[in-house]
C-alpha positions in Angstrom: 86.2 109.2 24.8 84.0 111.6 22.4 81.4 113.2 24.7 78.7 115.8 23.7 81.1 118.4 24.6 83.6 117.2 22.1 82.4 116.3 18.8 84.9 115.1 16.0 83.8 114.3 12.7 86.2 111.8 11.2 84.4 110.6 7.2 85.9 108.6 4.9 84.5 109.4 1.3 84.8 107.7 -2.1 84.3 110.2 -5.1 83.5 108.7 -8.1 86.8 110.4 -10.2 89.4 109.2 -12.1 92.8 109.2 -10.3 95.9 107.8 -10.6 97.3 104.7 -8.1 100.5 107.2 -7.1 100.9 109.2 -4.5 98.8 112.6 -4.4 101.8 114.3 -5.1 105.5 112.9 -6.1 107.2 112.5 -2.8 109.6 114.9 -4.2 107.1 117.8 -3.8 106.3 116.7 -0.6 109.9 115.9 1.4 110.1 119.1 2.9 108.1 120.5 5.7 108.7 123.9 7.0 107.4 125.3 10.6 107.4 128.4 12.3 105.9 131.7 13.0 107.1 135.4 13.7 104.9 137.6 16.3 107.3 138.0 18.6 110.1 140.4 18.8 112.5 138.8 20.3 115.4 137.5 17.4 116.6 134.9 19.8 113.4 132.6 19.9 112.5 133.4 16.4 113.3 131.2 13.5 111.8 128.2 11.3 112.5 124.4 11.2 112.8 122.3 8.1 112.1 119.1 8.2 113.7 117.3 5.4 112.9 114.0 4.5 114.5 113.7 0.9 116.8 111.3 2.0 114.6 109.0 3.5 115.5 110.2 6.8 114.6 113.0 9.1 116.7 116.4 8.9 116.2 119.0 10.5 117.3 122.6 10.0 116.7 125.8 11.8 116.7 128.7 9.7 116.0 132.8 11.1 117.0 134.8 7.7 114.6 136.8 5.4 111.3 137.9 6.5 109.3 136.5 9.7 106.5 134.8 8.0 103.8 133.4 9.8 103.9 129.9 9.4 101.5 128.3 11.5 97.7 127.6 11.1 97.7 128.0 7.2 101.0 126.5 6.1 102.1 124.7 2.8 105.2 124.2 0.9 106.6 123.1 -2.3 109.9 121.1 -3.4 111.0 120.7 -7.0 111.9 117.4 -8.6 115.0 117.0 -6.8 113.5 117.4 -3.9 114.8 120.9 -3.2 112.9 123.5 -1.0 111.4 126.1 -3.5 108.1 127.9 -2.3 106.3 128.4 0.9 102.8 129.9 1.9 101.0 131.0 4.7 97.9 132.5 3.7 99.0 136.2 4.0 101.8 135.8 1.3 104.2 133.2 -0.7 108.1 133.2 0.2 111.3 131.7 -1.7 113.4 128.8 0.0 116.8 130.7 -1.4 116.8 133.9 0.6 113.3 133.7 2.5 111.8 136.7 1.3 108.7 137.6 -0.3 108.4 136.3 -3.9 108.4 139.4 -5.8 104.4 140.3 -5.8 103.5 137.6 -4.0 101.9 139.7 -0.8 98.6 139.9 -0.2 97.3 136.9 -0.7 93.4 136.3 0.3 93.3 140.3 0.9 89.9 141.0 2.9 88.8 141.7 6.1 90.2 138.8 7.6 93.5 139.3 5.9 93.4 143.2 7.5 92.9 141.8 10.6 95.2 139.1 11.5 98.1 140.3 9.3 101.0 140.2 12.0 99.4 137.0 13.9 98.3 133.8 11.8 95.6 133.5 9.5 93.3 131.7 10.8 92.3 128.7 8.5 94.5 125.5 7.9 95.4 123.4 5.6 93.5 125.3 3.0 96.0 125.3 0.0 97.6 123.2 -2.7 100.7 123.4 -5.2 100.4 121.7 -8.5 103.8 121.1 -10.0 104.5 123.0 -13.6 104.3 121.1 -16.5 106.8 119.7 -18.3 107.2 122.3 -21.2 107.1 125.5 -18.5 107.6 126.8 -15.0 104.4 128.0 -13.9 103.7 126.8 -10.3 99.7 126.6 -9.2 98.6 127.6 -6.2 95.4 127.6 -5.4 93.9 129.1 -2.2 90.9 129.3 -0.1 90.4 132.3 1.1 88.2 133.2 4.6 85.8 136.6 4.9 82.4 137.0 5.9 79.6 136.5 3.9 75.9 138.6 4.5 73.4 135.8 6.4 76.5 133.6 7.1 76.7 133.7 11.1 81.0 132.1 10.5 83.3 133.3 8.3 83.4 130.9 5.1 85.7 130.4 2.0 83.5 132.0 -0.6 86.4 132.3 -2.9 88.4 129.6 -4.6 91.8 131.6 -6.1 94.2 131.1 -7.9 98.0 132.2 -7.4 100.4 131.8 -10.6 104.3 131.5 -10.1 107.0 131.7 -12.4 109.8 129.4 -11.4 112.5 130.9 -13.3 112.1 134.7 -12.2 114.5 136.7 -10.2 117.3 133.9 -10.5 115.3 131.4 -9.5 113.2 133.1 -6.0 110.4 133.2 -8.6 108.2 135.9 -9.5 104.3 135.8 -8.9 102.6 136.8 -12.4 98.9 136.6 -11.3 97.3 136.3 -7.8 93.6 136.0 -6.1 92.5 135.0 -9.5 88.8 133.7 -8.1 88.2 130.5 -10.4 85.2 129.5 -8.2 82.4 131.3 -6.2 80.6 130.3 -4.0 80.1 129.2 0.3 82.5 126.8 0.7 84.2 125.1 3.7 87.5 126.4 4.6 89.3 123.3 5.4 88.4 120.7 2.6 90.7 121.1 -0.6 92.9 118.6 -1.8 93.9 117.8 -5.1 95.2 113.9 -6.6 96.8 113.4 -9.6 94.7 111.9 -12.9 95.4 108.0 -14.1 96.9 110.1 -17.3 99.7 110.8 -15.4 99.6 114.6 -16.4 96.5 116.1 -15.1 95.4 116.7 -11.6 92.0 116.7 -9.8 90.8 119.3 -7.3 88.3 118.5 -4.5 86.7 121.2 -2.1 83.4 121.2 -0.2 80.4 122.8 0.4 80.3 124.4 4.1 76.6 124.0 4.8 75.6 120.2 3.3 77.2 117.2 1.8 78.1 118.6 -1.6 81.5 118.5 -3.4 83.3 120.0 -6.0 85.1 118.2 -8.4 87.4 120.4 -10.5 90.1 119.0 -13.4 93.3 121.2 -13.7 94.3 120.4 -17.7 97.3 122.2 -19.6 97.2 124.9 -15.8 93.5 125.6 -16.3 90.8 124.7 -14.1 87.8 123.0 -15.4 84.5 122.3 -13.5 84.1 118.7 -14.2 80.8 118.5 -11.7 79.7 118.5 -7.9 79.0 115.1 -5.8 76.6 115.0 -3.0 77.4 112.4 -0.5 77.6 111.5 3.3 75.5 113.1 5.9 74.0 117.2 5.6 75.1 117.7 9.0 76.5 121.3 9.5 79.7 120.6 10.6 81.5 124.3 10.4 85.1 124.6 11.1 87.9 126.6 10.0 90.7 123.7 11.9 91.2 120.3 10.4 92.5 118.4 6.9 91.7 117.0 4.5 93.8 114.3 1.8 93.9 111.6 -0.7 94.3 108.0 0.2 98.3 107.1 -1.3 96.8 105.2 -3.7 94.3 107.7 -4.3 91.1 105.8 -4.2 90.0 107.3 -1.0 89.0 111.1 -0.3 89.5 111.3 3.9 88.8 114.7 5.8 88.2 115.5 9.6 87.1 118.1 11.4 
């Protein structure tokens, strides 16, 4: 029962962009899940799950090597074609699936205040990240980030950073090396927990959608050849100020539909 003491905003939203009638991103990208988080000293209870799905069923896998990310709030992974666990991220820095280590300069991710301070717990926005694949010709992996800081005459901490994280796929035998990082491609106050990007009906480029945090505007970006363009902003739903730095928001599978809840 939603009461006055408990308000959850649940919108659907249909953006007026051009996308393709596939899944938001090839389930091969998408097969593997990976949970867990490291502020606790004690070896015996720490470790991370995979949850595989790239054989149609569940696997699961536990898995305590390489360094004790913190995989919790702000959590995101990516698999390659053969739906093999590659990259992981958890808003402080980007790890390999082949030793679980740091990708070699991929620390300090989203550095700031907010960074300085929870460093050691989890940072504290979700689902506030996407991967888009390389292209066909190279092995650069996207990732691009929302960061979460203070802003002067903002009473909440806001995203006022869009960023952009570049990875080289074929670095360091394969654990990847990061060859740009917090490369701000947009400014501005935005809501930390709408981004989500859908690819285009050409098959090849991909669409990036993030929100204003104060009223009912959105962002429509077009990522073509790994740049980012600003196709143009949206304003629709209610202006309501619905602040939060928990919740998600996706495509529809046939990516007609643009759902988020907070």
């Amino acid at each position: 029962m939603v009461t006055n003491e408990i308000k959850t905003l649940f919108k659907v939203i249909v953006l007026n962009i051009c996308v393709s009638t596939t899944f938001l991103l090839s389930q091969s990208h998408g097969v593997n899940w990976i949970l867990g988080f490291a502020n606790n000293n004690d070896t015996s209870v720490f470790g991370r799950t995979i949850f595989d799905f790239s054989t149609g069923s569940l696997k699961l896998t536990r898995n305590s090597g390489g360094y004790r990310f913190a995989l919790g709030f702000e959590n995101n992974s990516f698999s390659d074609e053969q739906g093999k666990l590659r990259y992981f991220y958890d808003g402080f820095r980007l790890g390999n699936a082949i030793d679980y280590n740091i990708v070699i300069n991929g620390d300090t991710l989203n550095k700031g205040i907010i960074w300085q301070t929870y460093n050691g717990a989890l940072y504290p926005i979700s689902d506030a990240s996407v991967f888009i694949p390389p292209l066909k010709e190279d092995s650069i992996l996207l990732l691009f980030h929302l960061s979460l800081d203070f802003v002067p005459g903002i009473q909440y901490p806001i995203s006022p950073h869009l960023f952009l994280t570049r990875v080289n796929m074929e670095s360091n035998n394969g654990k990847g090396k990061v060859i740009s990082k917090n490369e701000p491609v947009f400014n501005g106050t935005l809501l930390p927990i709408v981004l989500s990007a859908c690819r285009h009906s050409n098959g090849e480029d991909w669409w990036i959608i993030c929100k204003n945090y104060k009223g009912p505007t959105y962002y429509k970006f077009l990522i073509h050849k790994n740049k980012l363009f600003n196709s143009d902003s949206q304003i629709i739903g209610n202006s309501i100020l619905d602040y939060s730095t928990v919740g998600n928001s996706v495509f529809s599978p046939d990516g007609r539909k643009f759902v988020r809840i907070s």
